[in-house]
C-alpha positions in Angstrom: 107.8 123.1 108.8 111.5 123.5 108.2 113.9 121.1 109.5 116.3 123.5 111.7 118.7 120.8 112.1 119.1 119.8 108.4 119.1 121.6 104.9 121.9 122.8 103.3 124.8 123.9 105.2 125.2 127.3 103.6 121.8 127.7 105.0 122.2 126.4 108.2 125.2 129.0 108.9 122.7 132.4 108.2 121.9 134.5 111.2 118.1 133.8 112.1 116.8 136.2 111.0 118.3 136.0 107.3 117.0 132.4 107.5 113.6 133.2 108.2 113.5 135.9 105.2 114.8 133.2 103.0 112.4 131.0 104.0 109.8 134.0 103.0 111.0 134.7 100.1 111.0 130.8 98.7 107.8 130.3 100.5 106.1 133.0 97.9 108.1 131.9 95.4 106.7 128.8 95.2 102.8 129.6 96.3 102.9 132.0 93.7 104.5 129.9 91.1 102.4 130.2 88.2 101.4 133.9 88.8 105.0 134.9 88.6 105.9 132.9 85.7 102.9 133.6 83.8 103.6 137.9 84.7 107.5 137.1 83.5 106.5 135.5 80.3 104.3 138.6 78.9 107.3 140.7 80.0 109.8 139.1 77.8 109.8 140.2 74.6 112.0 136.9 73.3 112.6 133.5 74.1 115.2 132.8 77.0 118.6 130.9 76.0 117.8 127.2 75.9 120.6 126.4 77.5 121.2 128.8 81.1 117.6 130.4 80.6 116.7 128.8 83.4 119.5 130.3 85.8 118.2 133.6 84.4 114.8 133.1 85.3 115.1 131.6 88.7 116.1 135.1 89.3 114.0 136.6 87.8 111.4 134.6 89.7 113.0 134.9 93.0 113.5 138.9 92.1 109.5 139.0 91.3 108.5 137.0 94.2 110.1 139.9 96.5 108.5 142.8 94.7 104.9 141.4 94.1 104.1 139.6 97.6 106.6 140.6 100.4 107.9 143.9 102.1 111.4 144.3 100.2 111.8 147.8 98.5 112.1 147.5 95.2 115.4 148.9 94.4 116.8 146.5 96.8 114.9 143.3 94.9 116.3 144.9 91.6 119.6 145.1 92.7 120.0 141.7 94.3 118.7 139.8 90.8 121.1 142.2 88.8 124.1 140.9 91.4 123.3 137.5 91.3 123.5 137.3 87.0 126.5 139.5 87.6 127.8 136.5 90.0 127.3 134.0 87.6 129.9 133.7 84.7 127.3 132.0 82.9 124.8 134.4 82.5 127.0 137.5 83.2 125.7 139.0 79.6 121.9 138.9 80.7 122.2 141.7 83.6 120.8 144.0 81.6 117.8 142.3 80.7 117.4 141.0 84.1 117.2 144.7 85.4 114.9 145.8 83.1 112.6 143.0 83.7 112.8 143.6 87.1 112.4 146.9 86.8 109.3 146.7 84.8 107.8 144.3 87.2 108.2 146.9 89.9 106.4 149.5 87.9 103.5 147.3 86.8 102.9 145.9 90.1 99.1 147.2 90.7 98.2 145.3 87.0 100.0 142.0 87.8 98.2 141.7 91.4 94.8 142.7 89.7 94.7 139.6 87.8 91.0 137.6 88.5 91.1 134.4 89.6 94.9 134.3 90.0 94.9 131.8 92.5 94.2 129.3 89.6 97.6 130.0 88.1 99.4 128.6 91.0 97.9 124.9 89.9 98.9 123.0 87.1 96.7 123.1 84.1 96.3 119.1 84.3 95.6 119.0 87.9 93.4 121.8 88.7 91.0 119.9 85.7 91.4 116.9 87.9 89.7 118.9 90.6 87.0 120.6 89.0 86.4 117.4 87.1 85.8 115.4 90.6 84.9 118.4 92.8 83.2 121.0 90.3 84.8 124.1 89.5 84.1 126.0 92.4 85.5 123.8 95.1 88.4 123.5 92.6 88.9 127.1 92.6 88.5 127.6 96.6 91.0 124.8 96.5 93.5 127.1 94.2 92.9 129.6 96.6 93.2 127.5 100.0 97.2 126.7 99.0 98.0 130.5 98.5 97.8 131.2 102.3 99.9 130.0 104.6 99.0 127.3 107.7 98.9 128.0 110.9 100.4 125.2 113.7 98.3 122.4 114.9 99.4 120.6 117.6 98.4 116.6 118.9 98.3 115.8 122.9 97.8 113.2 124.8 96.7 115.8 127.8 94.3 118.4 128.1 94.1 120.1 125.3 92.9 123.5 126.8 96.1 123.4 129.0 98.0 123.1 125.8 95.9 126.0 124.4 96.6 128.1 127.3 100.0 127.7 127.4 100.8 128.1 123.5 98.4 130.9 122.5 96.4 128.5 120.8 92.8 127.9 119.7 91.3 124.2 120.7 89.5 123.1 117.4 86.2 121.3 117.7 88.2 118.3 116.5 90.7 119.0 119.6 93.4 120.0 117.8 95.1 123.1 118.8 95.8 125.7 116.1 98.3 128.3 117.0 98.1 131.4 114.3 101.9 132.7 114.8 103.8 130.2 116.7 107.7 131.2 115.9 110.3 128.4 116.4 108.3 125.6 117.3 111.3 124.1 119.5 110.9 127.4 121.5 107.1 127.2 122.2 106.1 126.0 125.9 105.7 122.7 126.0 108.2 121.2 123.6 110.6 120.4 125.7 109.2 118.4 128.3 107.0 116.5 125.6 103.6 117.7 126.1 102.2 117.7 122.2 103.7 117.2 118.7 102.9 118.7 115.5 100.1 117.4 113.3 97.8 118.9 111.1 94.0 118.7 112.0 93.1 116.4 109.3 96.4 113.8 109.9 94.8 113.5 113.7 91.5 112.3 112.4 92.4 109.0 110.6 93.9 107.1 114.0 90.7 108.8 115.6 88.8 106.3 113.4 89.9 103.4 115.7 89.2 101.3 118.7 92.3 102.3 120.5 93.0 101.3 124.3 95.0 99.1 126.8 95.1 95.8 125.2 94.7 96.3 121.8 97.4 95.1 119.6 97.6 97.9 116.5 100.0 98.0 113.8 100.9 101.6 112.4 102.1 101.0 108.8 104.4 103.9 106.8 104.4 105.0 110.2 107.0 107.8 110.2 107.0 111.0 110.8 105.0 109.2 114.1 102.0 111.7 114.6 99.5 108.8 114.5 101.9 106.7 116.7 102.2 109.0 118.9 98.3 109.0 119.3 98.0 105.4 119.4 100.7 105.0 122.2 99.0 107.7 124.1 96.1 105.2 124.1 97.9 102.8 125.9 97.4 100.2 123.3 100.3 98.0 122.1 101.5 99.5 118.9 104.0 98.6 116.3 104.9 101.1 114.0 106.6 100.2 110.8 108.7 102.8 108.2 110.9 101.6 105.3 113.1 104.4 105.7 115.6 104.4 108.7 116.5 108.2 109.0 112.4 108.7 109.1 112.1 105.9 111.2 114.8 107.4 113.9 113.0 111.2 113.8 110.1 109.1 114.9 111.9 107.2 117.6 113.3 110.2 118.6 109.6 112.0 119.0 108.4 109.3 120.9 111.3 110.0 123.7 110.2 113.5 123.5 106.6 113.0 124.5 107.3 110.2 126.8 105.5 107.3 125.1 106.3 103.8 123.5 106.2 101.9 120.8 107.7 98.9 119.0 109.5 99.9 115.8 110.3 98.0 112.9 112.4 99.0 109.9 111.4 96.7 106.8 109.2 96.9 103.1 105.6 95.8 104.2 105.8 93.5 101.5 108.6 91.3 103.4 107.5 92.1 106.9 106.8 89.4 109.2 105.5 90.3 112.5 106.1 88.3 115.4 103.4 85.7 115.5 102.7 85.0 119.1 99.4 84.0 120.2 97.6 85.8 118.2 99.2 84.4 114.8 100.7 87.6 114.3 97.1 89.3 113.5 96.0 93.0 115.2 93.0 94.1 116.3 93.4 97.3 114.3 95.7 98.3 111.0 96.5 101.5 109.9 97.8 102.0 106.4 99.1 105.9 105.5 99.7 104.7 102.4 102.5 106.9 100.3 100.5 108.7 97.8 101.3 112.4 95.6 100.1 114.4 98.8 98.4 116.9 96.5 96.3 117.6 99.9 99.3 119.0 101.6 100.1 121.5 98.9 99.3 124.4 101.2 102.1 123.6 103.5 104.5 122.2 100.6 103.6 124.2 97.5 105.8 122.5 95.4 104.5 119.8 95.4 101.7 121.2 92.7 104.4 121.2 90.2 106.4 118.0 91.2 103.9 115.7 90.8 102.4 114.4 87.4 99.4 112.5 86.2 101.7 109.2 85.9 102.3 109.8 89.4 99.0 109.1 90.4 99.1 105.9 88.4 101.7 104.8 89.7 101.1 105.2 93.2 98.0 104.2 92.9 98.7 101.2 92.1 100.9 100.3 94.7 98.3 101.7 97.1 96.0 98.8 95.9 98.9 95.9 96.6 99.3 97.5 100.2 95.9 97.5 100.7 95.6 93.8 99.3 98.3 92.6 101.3 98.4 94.4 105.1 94.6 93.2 105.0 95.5 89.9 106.0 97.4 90.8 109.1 94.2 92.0 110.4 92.0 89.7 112.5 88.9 88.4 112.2 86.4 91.2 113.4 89.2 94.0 113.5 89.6 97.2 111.6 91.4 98.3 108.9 92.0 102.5 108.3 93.4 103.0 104.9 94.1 106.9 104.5 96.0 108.9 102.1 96.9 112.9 102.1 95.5 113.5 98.4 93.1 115.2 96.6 92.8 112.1 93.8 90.2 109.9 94.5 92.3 106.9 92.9 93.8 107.5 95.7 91.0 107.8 97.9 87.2 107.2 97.2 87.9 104.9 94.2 90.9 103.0 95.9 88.4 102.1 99.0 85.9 101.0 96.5 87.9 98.6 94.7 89.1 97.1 97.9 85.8 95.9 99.6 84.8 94.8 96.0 88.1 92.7 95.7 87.9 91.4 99.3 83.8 90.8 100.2 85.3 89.5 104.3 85.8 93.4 104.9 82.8 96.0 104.7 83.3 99.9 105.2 82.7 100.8 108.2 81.1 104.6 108.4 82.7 107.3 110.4 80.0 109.2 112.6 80.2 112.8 113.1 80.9 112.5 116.9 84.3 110.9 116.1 85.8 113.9 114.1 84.5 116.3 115.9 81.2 117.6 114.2 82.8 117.8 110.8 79.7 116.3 109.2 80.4 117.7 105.7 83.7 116.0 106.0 81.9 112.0 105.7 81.0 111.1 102.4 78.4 109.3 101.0 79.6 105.8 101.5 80.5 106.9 105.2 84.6 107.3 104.3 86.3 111.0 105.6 87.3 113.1 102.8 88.6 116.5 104.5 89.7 119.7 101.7 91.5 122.5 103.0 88.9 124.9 102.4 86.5 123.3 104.6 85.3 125.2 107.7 84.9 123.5 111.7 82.2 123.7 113.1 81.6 126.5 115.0 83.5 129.9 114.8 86.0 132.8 115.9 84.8 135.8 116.6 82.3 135.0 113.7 84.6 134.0 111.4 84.2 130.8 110.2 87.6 128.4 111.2 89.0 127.1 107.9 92.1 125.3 106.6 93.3 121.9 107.1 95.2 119.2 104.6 93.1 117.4 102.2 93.2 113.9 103.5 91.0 110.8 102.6 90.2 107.6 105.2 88.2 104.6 104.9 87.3 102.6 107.8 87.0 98.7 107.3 85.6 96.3 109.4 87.0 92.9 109.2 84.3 90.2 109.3 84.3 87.5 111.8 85.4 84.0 111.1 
């Protein structure tokens, strides 16, 4: 979702409507990353310049990216990349090339678009063998092809969600989510205003789902920010602290909070250094909820980018400081309490095999296994040692007019119970 109060400010100043076809145009840009790029390179007959190639084909790509996938007449495409070299001193000289190309991708449209399997294009060489490696290759194909189309809205609420529905548009999911298909300006839908849901994907809503939330639980929300789980854990009525290391995220989630009308303690620090207040309770919770940061290659479908952002040493990396979190917020929770660790990646370093590691490294907590009743009948959702590994491809249960409801982030949480002293 675009932030319409930030971004660049020559952005900011475009009439709405020229802001939304930007947003379009980068939007297909980027889901269709590697099918443009591949169709460019078999169009140029020699290498680029090594050094402003690049400026010449980010137009080109942005050029191809109106042609192939959205409703912008050709000519119009063709003569906006020819202006844009011409604009640019640098690469003044390539105009000719960059209308030819352009003009060649109009012609050869119907081939380009007839390539099989071009949703596998759009994901890294190294990462979509990641996925069929761990998945097989057909969920890593259906996984190529769940980040080409775009998401629709899910809201959160702390009311009834069939109200919600009715006043959006939307579609309450068996999870109890509510999916709007074409929301528009979500400051403009019903609702926002006077703070009756927030934005949160399907899959983010499940991991707070996981715990025993209520009036008198003390719960600490860890990486906290953007604040959809807080939100859900204040609406509770349980005693939450929510804790970001970032102070601009940290005040959108303040900020939120206002909006809907609910409250919760926040706390700016590194979990590493953060020492909650110790009280009666010897500064322990009932309940922990780690988000850990991770590569979020289960978000792709709303940030496409990400798929070519991200590297293998990325994984590693965070990985790694997924296991110190892990290692080290497990102490604040109290004997008998619960621990969620979730992530929103497709790795299972960062998921499956993070989760194992951690009740082998710590025998005092034990997974504890999510039932199908607490996500909302998405069964196929809970693996085999009882953790919740969501991928956007998967389908709710039920359907739509018998059409089977699909798409969601690809999330992973494991439930741990703390044992008692």
């Amino acid at each position: 979702m675009t932030d319409e109060n930030n971004g660049h400010r020559a952005f900011r100043e475009l009439e709405s409507r020229d802001r939304a076809l930007v947003r379009a145009i980068v939007d297909m840009a980027l889901r269709h990353h590697g099918e443009i790029r591949t169709a460019l390179y078999a169009r140029l007959e020699n290498p680029l310049d090594s050094e402003h190639g690049g400026a010449v084909l980010a137009i080109l790509h942005v050029g191809a990216a109106q042609i192939l996938y959205l409703d912008v007449p050709d000519h119009a495409a063709v003569n906006l990349a020819v202006v844009s070299a011409e604009a640019d001193r640098r690469i003044r000289n390539a105009r000719g090339l960059v209308n030819s190309i352009m003009r060649r991708v109009a012609r050869e449209r119907n081939e380009i678009l007839a390539r099989p399997q071009a949703a596998r294009l759009n994901v890294p060489d190294w990462l979509l063998a990641r996925w069929a490696a761990f998945y097989g290759d057909d969920i890593a194909g259906q996984l190529a092809e769940a980040q080409m189309h775009r998401p629709a809205l899910d809201l959160s609420t702390s009311g009834d969600a069939k109200d919600i529905a009715a006043m959006t548009g939307g579609l309450v999911l068996p999870t109890g989510t509510i999916r709007i298909a074409d929301a528009g300006r979500v400051s403009e839908l019903p609702g926002y205003r006077d703070g009756s849901w927030w934005v949160q994907d399907a899959a983010a809503a499940l991991p707070a789902r996981l715990i025993d939330a209520g009036k008198g639980k003390r719960i600490a929300d860890l990486c906290a920010a953007p604040g959809g789980k807080t939100a859900q854990l204040a609406a509770t009525g349980a005693d939450v602290t929510a804790v970001d290391l970032s102070a601009n995220r940290l005040k959108r989630l303040t900020g939120n909070l206002a909006r809907l009308k609910l409250t919760a303690r926040t706390v700016c620090a590194d979990i590493f250094n953060w020492l909650p207040d110790e009280g009666s309770d010897g500064g322990l919770f009932d309940a922990v909820l780690l988000d850990a940061p991770c590569t979020a290659t289960g978000t792709i479908r709303r940030h496409p980018d990400i798929a070519w952002l991200k590297s293998e040493a990325d994984i590693e990396t965070l990985a790694g400081l997924q296991a110190r979190l892990l290692g080290h917020v497990a102490d604040r929770v109290r004997p008998g309490g619960q621990l969620i660790f979730c992530t929103c990646s497709l790795e299972p370093e960062e998921g499956e095999y993070q989760a194992a590691a951690f009740v082998n490294e710590r025998p005092d907590f034990q997974i504890e296994p999510v039932r199908p009743d607490e996500i909302g009948g998405l069964a196929p959702a809970i693996t085999a040692d009882g953790c919740l590994r969501t991928l956007p491809h998967m389908a709710f249960p039920g359907s739509a007019d018998g059409e089977p409801i699909t798409g969601m982030d690809g999330f992973f949480a494991a439930r741990f119970r703390r044992g008692s002293a």
